[in-house]
Biopython code that builds the backbone (N, CA, C, O; Angstrom):
import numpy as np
from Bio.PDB.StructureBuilder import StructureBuilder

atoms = [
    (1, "UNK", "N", (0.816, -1.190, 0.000)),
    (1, "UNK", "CA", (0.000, 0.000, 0.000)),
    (1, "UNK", "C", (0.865, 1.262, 0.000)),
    (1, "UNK", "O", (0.578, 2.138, -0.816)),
    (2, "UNK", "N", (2.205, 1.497, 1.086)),
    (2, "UNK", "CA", (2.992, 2.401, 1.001)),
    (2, "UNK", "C", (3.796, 2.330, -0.909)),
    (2, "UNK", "O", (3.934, 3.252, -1.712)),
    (3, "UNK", "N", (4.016, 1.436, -0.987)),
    (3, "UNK", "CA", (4.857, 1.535, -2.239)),
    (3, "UNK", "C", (3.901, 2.551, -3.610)),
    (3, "UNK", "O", (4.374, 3.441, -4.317)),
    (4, "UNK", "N", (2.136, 1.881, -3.608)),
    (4, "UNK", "CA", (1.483, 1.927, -4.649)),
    (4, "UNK", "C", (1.322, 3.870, -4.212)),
    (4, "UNK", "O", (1.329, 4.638, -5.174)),
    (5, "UNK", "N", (1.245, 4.223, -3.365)),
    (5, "UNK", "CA", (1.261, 5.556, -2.428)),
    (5, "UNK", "C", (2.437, 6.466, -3.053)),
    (5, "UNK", "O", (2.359, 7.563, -3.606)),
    (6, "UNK", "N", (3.150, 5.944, -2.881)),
    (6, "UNK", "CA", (4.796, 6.840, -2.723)),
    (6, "UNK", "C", (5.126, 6.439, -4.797)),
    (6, "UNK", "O", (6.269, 6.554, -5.239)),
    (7, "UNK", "N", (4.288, 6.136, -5.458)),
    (7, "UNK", "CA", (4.223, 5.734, -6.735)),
    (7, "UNK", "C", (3.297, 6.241, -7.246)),
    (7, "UNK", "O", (3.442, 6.380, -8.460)),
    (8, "UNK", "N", (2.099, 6.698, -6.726)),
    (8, "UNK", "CA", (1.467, 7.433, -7.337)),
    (8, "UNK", "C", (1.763, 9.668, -6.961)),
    (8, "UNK", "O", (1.443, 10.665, -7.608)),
    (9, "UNK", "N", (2.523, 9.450, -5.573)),
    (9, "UNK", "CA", (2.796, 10.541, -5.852)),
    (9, "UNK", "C", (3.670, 10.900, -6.760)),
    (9, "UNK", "O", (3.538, 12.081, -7.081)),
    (10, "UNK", "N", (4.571, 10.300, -7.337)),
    (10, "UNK", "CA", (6.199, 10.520, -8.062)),
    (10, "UNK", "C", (5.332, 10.525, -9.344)),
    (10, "UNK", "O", (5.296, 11.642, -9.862)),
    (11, "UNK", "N", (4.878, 9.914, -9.760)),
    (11, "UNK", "CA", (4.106, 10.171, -10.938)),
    (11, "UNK", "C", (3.498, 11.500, -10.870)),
    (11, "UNK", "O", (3.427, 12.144, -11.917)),
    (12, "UNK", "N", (3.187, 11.847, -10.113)),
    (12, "UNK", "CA", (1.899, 12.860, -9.818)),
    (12, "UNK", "C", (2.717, 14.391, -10.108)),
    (12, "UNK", "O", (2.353, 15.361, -10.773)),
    (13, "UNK", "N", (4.177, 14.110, -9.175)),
    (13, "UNK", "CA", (5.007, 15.199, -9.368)),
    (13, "UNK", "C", (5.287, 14.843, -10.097)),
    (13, "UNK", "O", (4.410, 15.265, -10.851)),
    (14, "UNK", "N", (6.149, 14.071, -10.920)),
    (14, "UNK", "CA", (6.325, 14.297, -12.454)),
    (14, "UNK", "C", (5.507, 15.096, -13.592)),
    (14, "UNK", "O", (6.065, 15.833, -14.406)),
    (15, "UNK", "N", (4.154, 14.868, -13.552)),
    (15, "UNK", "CA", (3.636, 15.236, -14.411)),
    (15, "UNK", "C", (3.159, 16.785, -14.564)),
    (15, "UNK", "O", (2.839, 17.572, -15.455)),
    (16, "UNK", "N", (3.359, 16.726, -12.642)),
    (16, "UNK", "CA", (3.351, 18.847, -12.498)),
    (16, "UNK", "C", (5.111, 19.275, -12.871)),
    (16, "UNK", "O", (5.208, 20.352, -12.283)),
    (17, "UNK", "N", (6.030, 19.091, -13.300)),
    (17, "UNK", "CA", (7.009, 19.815, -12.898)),
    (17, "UNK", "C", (6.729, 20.882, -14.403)),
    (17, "UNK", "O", (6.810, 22.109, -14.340)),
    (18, "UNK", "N", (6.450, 20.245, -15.482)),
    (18, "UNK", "CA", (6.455, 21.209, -16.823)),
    (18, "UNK", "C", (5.605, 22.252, -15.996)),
    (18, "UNK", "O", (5.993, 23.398, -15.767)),
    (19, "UNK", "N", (4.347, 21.700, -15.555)),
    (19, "UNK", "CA", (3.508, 23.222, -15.309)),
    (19, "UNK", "C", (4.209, 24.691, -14.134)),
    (19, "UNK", "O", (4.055, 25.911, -14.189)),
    (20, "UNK", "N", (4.825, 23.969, -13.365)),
    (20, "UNK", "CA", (5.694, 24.247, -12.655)),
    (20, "UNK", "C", (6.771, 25.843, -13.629)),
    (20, "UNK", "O", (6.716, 27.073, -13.652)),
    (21, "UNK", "N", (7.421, 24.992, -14.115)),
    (21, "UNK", "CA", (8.170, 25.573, -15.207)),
    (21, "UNK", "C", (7.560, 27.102, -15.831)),
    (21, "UNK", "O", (8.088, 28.213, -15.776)),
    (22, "UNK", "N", (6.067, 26.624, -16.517)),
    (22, "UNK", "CA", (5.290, 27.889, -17.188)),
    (22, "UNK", "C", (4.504, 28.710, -16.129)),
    (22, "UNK", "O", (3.775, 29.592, -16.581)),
    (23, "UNK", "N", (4.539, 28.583, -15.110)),
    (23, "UNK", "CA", (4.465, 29.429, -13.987)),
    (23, "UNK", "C", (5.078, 30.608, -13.715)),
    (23, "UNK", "O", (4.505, 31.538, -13.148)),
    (24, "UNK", "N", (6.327, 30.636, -14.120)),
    (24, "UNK", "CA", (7.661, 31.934, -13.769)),
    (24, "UNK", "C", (6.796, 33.317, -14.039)),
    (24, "UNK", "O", (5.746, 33.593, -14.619)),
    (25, "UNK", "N", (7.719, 33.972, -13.367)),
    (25, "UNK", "CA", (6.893, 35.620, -13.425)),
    (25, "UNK", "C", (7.407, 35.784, -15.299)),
    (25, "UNK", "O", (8.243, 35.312, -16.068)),
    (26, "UNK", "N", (6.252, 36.784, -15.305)),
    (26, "UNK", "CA", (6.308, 37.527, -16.983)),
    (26, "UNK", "C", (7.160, 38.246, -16.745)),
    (26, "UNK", "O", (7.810, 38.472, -17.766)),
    (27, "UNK", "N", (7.712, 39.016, -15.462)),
    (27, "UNK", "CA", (8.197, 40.359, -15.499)),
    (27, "UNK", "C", (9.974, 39.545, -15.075)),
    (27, "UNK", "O", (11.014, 40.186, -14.921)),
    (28, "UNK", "N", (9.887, 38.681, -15.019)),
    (28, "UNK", "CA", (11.436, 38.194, -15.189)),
    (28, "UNK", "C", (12.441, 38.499, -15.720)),
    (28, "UNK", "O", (13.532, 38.181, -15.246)),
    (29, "UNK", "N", (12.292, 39.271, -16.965)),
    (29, "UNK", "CA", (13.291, 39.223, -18.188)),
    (29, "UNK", "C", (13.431, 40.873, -17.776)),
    (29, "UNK", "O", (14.285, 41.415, -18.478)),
    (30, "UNK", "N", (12.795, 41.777, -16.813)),
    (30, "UNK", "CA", (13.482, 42.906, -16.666)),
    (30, "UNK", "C", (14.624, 42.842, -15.623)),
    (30, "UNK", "O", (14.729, 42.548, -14.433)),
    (31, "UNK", "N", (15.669, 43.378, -16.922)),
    (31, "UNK", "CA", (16.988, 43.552, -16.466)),
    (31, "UNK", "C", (17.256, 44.743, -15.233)),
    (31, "UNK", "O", (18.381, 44.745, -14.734)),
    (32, "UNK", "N", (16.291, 45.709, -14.755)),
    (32, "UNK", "CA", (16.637, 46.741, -14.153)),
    (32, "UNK", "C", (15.393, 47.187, -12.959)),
    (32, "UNK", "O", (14.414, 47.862, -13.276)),
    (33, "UNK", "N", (15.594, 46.769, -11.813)),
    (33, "UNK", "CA", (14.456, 47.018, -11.352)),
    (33, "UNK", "C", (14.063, 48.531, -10.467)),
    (33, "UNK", "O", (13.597, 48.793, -9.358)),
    (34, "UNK", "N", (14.580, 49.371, -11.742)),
    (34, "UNK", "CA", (14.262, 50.918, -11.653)),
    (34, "UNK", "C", (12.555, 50.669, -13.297)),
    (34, "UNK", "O", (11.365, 50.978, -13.362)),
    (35, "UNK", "N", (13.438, 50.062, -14.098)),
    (35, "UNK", "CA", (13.036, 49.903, -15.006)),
    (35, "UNK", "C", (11.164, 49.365, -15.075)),
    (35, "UNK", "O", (10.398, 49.657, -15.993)),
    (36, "UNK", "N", (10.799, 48.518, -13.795)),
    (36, "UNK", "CA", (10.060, 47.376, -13.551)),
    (36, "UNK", "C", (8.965, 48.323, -12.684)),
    (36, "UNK", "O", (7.744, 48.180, -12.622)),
    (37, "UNK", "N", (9.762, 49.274, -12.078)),
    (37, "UNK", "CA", (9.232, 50.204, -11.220)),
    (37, "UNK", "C", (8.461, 50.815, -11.515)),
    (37, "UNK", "O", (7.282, 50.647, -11.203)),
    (38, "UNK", "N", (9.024, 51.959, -12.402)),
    (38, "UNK", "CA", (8.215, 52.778, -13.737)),
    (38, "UNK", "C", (7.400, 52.281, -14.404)),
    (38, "UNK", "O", (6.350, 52.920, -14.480)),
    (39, "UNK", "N", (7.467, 51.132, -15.079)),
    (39, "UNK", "CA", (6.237, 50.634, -15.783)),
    (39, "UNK", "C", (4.916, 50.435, -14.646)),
    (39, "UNK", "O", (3.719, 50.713, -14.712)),
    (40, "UNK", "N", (5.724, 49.854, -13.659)),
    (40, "UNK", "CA", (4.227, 49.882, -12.589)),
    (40, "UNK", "C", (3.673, 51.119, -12.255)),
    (40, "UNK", "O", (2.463, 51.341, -12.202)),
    (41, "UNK", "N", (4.587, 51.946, -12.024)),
    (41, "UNK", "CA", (3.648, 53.146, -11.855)),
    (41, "UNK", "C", (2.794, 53.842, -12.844)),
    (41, "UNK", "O", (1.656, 54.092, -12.449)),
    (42, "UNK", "N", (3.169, 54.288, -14.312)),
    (42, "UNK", "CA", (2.318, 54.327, -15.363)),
    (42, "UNK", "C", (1.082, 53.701, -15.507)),
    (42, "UNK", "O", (0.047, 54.194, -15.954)),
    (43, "UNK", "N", (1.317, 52.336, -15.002)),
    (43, "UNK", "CA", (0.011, 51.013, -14.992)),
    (43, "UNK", "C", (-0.577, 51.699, -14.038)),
    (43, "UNK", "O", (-1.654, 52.140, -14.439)),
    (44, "UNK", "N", (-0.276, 52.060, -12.650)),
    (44, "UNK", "CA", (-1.073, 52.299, -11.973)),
    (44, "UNK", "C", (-1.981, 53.740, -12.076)),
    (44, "UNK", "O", (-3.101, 53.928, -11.603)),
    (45, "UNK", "N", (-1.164, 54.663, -12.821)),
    (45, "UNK", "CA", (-1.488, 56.242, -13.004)),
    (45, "UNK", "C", (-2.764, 55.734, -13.920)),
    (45, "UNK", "O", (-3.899, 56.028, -13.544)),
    (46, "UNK", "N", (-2.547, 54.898, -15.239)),
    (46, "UNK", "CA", (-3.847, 54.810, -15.798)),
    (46, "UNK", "C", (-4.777, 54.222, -15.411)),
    (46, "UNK", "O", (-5.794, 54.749, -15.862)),
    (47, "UNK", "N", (-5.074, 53.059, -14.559)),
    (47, "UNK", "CA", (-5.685, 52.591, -13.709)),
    (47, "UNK", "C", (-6.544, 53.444, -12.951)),
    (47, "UNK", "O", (-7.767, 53.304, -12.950)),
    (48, "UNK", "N", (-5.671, 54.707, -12.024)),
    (48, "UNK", "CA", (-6.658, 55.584, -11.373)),
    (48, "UNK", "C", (-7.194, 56.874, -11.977)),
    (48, "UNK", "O", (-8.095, 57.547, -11.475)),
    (49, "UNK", "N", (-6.591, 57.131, -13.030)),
    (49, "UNK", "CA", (-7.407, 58.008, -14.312)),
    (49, "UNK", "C", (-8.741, 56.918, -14.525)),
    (49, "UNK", "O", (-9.732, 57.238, -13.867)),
    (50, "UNK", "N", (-8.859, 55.823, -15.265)),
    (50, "UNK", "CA", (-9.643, 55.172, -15.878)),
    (50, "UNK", "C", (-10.705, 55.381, -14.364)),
    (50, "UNK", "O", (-11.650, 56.168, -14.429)),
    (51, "UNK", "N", (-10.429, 54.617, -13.084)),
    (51, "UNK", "CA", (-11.257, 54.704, -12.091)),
    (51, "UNK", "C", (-12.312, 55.921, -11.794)),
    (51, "UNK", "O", (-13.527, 55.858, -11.607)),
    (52, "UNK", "N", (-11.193, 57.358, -11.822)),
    (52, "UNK", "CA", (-11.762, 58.197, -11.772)),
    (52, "UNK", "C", (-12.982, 58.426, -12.265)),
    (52, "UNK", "O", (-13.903, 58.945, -11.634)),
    (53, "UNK", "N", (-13.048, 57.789, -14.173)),
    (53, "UNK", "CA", (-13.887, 58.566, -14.739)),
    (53, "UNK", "C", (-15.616, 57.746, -14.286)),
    (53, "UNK", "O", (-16.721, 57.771, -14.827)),
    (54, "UNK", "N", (-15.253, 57.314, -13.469)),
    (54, "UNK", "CA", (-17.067, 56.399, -13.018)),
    (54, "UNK", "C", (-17.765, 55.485, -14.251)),
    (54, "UNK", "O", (-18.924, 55.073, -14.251)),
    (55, "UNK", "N", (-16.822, 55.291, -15.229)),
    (55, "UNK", "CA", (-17.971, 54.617, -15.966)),
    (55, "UNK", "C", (-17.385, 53.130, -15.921)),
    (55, "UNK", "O", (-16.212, 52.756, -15.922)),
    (56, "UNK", "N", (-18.613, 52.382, -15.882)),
    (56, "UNK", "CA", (-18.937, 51.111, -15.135)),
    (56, "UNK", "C", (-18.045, 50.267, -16.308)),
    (56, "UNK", "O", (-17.269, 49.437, -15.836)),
    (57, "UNK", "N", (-18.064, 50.347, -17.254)),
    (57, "UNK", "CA", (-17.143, 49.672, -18.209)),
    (57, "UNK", "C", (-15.556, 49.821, -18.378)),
    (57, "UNK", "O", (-14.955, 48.826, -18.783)),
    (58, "UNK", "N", (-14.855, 50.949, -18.108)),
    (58, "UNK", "CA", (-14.022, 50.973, -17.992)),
    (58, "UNK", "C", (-13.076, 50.009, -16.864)),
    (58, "UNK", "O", (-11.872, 49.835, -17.051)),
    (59, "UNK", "N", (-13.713, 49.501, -15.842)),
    (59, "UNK", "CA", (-13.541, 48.627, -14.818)),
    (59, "UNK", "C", (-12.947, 47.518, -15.198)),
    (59, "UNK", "O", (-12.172, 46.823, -14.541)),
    (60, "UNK", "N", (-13.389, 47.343, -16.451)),
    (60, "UNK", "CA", (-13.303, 45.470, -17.573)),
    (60, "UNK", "C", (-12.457, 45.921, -18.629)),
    (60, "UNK", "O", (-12.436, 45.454, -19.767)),
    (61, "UNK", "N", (-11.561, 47.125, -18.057)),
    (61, "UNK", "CA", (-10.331, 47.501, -19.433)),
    (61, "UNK", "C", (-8.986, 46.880, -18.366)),
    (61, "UNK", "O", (-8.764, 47.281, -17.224)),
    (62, "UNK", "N", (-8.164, 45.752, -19.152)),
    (62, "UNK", "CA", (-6.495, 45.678, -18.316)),
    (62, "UNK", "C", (-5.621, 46.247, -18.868)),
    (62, "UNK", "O", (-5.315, 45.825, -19.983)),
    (63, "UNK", "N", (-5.129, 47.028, -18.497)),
    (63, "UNK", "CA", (-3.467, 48.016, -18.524)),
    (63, "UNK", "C", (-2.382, 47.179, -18.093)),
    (63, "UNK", "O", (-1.960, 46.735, -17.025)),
    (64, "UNK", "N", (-2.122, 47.131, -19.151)),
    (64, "UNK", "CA", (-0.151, 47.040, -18.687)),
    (64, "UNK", "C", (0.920, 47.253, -19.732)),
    (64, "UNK", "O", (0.790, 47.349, -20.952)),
    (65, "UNK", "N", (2.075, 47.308, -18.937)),
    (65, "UNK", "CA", (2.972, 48.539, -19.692)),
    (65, "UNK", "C", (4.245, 47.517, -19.552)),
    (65, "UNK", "O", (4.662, 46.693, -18.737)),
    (66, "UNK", "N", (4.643, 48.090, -20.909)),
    (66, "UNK", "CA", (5.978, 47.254, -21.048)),
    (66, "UNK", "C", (7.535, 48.328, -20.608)),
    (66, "UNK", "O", (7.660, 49.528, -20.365)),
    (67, "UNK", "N", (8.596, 47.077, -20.680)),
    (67, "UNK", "CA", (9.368, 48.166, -20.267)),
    (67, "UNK", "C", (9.983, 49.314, -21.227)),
    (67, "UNK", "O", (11.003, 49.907, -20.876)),
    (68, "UNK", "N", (9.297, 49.628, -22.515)),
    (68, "UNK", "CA", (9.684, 50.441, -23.540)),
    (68, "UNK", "C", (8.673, 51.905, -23.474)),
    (68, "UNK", "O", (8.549, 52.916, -24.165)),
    (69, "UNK", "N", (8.222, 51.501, -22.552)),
    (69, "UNK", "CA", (6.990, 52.945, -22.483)),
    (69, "UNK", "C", (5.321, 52.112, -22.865)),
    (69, "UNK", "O", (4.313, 52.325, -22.190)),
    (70, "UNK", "N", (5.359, 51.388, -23.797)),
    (70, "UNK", "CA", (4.257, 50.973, -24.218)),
    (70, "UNK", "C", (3.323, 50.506, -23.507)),
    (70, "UNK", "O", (3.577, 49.630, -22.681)),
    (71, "UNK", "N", (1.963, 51.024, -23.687)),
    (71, "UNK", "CA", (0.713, 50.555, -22.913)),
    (71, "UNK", "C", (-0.306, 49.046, -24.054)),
    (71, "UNK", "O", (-0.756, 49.002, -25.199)),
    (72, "UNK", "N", (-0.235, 48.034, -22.826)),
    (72, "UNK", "CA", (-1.335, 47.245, -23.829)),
    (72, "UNK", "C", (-2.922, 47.559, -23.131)),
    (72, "UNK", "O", (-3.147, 47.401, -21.931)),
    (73, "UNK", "N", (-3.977, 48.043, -24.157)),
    (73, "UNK", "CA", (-4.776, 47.784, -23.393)),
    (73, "UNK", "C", (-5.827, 46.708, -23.709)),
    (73, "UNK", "O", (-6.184, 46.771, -24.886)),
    (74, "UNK", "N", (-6.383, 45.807, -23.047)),
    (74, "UNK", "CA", (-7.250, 44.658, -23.567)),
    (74, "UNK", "C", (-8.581, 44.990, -22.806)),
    (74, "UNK", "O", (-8.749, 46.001, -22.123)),
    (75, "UNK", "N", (-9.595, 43.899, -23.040)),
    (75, "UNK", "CA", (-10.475, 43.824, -22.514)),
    (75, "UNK", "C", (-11.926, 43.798, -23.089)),
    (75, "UNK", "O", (-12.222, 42.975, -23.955)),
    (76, "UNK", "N", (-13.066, 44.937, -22.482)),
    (76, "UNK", "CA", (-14.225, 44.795, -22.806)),
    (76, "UNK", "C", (-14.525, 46.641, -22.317)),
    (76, "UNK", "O", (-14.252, 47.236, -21.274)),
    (77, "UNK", "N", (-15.266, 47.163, -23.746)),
    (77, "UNK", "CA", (-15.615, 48.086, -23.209)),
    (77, "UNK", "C", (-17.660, 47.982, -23.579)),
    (77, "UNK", "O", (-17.969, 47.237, -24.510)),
    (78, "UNK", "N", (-18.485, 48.505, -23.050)),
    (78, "UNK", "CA", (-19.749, 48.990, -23.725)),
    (78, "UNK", "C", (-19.896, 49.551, -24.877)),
    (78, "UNK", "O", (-20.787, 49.128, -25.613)),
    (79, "UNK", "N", (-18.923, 50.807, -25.369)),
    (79, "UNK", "CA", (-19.138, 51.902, -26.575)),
    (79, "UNK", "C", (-17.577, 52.093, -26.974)),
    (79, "UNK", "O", (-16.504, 52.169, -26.376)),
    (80, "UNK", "N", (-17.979, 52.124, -28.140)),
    (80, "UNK", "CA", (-16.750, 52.229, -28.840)),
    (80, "UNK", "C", (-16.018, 53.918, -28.314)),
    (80, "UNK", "O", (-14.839, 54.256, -28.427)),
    (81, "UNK", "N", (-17.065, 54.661, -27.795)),
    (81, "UNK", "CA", (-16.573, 56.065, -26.879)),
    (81, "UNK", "C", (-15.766, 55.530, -25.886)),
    (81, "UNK", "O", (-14.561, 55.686, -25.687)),
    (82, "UNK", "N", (-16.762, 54.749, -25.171)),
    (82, "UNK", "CA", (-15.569, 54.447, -24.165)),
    (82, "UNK", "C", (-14.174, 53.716, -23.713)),
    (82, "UNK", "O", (-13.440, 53.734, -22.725)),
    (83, "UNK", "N", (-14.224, 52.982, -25.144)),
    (83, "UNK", "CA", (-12.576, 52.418, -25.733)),
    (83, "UNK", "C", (-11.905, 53.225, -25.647)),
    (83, "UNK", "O", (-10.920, 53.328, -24.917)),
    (84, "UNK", "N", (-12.436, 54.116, -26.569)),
    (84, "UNK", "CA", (-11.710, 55.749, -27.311)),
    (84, "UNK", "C", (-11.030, 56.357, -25.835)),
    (84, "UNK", "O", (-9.857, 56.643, -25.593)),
    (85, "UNK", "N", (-12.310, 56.438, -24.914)),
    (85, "UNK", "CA", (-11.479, 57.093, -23.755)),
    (85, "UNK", "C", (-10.770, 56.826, -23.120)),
    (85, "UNK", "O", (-9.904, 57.477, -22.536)),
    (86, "UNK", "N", (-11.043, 55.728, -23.128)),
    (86, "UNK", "CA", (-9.392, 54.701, -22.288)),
    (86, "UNK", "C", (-8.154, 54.672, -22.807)),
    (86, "UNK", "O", (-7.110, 54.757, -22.160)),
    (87, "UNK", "N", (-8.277, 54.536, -24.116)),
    (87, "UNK", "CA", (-7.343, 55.340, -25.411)),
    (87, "UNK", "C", (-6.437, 56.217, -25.098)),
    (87, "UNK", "O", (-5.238, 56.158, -24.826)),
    (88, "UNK", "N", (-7.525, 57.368, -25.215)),
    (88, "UNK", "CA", (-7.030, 59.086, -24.809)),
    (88, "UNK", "C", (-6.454, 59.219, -23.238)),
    (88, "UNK", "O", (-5.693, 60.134, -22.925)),
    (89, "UNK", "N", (-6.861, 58.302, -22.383)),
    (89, "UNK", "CA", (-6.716, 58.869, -20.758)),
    (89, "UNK", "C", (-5.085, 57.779, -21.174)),
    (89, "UNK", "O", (-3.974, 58.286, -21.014)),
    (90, "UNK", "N", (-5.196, 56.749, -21.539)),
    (90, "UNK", "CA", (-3.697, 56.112, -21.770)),
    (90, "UNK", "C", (-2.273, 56.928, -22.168)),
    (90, "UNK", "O", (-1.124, 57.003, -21.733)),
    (91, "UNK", "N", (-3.274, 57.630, -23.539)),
    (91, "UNK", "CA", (-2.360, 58.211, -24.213)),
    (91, "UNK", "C", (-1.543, 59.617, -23.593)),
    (91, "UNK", "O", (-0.479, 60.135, -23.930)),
    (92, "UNK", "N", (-2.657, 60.016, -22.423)),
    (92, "UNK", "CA", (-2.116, 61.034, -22.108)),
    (92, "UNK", "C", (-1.165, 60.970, -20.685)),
    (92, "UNK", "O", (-0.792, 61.980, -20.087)),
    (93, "UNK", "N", (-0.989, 60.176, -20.451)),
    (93, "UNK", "CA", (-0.796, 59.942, -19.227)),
    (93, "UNK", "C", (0.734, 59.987, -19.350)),
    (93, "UNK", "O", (1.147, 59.435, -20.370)),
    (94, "UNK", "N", (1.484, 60.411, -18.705)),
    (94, "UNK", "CA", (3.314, 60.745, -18.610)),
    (94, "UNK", "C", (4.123, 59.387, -18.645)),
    (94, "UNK", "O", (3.699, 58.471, -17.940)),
    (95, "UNK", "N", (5.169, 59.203, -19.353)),
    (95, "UNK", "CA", (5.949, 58.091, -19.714)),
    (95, "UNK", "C", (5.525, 57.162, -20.357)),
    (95, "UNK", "O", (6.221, 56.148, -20.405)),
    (96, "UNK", "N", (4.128, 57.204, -21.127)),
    (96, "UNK", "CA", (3.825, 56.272, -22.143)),
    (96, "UNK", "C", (4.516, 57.004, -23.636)),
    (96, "UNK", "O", (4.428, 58.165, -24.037)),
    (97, "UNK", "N", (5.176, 55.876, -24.203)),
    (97, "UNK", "CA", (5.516, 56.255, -25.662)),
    (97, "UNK", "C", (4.670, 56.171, -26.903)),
    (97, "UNK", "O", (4.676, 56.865, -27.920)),
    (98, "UNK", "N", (3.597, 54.651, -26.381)),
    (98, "UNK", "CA", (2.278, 54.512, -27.812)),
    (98, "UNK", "C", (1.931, 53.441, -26.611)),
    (98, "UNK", "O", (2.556, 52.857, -25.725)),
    (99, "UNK", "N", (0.189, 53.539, -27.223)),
    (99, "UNK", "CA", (-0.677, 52.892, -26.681)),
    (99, "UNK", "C", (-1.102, 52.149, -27.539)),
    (99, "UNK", "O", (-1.387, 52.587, -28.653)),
    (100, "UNK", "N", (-1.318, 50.127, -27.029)),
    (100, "UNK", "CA", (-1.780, 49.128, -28.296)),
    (100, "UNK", "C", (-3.064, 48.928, -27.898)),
    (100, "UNK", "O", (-3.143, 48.282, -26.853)),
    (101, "UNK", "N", (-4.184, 49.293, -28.422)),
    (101, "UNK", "CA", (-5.807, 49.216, -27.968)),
    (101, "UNK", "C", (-5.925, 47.933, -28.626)),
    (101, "UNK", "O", (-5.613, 47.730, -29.800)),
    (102, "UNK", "N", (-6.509, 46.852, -27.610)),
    (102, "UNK", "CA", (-7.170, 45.402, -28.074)),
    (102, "UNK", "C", (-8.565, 45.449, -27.332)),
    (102, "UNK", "O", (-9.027, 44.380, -26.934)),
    (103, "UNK", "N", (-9.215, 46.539, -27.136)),
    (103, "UNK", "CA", (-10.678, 46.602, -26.577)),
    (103, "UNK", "C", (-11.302, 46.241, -27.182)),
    (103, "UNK", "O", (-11.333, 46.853, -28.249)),
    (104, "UNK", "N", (-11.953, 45.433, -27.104)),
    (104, "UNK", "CA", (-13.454, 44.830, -27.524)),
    (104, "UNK", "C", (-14.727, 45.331, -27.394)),
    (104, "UNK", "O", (-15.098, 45.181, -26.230)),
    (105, "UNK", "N", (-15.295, 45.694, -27.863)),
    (105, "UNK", "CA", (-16.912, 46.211, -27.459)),
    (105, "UNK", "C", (-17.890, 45.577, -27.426)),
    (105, "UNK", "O", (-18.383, 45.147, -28.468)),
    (106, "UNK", "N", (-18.443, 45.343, -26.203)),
    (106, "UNK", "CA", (-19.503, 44.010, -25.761)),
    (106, "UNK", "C", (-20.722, 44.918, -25.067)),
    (106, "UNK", "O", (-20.761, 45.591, -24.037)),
    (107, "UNK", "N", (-22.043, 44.519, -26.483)),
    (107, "UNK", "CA", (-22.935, 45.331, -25.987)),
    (107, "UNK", "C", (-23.354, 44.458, -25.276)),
    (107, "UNK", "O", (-23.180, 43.254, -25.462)),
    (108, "UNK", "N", (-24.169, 45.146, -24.061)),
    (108, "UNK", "CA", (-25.082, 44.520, -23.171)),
    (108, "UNK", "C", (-26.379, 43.868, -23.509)),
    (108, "UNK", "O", (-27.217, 44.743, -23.726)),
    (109, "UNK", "N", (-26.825, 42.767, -23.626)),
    (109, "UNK", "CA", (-27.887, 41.677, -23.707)),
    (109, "UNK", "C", (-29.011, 41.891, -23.132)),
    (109, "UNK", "O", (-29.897, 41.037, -23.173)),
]
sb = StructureBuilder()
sb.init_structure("model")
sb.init_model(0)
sb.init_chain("A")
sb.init_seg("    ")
for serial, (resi, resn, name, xyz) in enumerate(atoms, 1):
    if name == "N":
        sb.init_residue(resn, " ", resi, " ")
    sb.init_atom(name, np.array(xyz, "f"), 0.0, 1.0, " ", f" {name:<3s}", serial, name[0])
structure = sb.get_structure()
């Protein structure tokens, strides 16, 4: 019973170690963690612009910023206005170089 036990765990970890592996942080490959810093803060500056503006869709937009200045933004907006504005509040926001809009517009049912 111990053997079939101590054999099904080793299998068990075997078969997690790949997933294991694709786990690692995304933000790994920054070489400079002045560099890692800044992008978070930009992420966060548009984040509380977007918050600010109260509209309920903007909530379902994700920001994040690479370490070249660049903003991705993904997600789900209601109106193609309010893509646009997430857009514009991105674009304006200090230490972004270009903003990549992947918003989607998902009317409500």
């Amino acid at each position: 019973m111990k053997i079939k036990l101590a054999t099904t765990c080793l299998v068990i970890g075997i078969l997690l170690t790949p997933v294991v592996g694709y786990t690692e942080d995304s933000d790994a490959d920054r070489s400079d963690p002045k560099a890692f810093v800044k992008d978070s803060a930009i992420t966060a500056k548009i984040k509380a612009k977007l918050a600010a503006e109260k509209i309920a869709s903007l909530a379902q937009i994700k920001v994040d910023t690479d370490n070249n200045g660049v903003v991705w933004l993904s997600g789900f907006a209601r109106t193609q206005e309010d893509a646009n504005k997430a857009h514009s509040i991105a674009h304006a926001t200090e230490g972004v170089k270009s903003v990549k809009n992947h918003i989607k517009i998902k009317k409500d049912d």
